[in-house]
C-alpha positions in Angstrom: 14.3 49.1 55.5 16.8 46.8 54.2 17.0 43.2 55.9 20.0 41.4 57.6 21.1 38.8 55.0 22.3 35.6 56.5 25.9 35.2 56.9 25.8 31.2 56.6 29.3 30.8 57.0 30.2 26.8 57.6 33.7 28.1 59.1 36.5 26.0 60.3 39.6 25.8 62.6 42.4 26.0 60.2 46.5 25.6 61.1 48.3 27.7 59.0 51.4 29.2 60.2 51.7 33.3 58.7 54.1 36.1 59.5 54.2 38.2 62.5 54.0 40.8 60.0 51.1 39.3 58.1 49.5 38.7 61.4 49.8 42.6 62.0 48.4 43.9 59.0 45.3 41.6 59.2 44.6 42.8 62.9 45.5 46.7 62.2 43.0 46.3 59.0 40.5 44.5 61.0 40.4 47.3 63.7 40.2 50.2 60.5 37.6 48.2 58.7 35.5 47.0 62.0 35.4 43.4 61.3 37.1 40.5 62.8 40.4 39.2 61.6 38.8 36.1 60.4 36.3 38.5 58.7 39.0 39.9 57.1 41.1 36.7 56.1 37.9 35.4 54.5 37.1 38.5 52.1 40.5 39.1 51.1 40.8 35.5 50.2 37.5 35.3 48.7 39.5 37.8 45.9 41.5 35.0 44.6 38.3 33.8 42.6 39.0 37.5 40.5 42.2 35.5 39.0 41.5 34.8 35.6 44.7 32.8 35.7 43.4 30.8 38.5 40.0 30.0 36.6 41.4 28.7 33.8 43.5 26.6 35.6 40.2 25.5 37.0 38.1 25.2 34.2 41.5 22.8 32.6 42.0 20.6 35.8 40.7 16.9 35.0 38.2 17.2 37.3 36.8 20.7 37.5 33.3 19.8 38.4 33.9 18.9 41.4 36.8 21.7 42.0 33.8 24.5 40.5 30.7 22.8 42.7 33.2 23.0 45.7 33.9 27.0 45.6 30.5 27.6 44.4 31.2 28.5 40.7 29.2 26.0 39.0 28.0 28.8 36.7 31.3 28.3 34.6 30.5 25.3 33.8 27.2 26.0 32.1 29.3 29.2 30.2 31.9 25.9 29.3 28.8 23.7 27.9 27.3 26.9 26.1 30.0 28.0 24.7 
């Protein structure tokens, strides 16, 4: 039997203003996929962390601790003192 992991999500109101287009595609994929559109905002966002382009930015920003402790990557920052 595999367990129900926590989803311990600390999830907040946000005011963005998106497309009526954009707004369709994230409520036609939520209905294929079976989540909620604000499931599906989160994981599809969550992929911008695979932007190698985006890390380095990261890891070159003044104050990267902070930025890496913030979206939980703290691990680069050991890789940065190690290597």
């Amino acid at each position: 039997m595999k367990f129900i992991e926590p989803r311990n999500i600390n999830a907040d109101k946000v005011d963005w203003l998106i497309s009526e287009r954009i707004r369709a595609l994230v409520s036609y994929y939520a209905e294929y996929t079976e989540y909620t559109e604000s499931d599906v905002v989160d994981q599809l966002l969550h992929n911008i962390l695979e932007d190698e382009n985006f890390i380095e930015w990261i890891k070159n920003k003044r104050n990267n601790k902070r930025i890496l402790k913030h979206l939980h990557l703290e691990h680069l920052m050991e890789e940065e003192e190690v290597g």
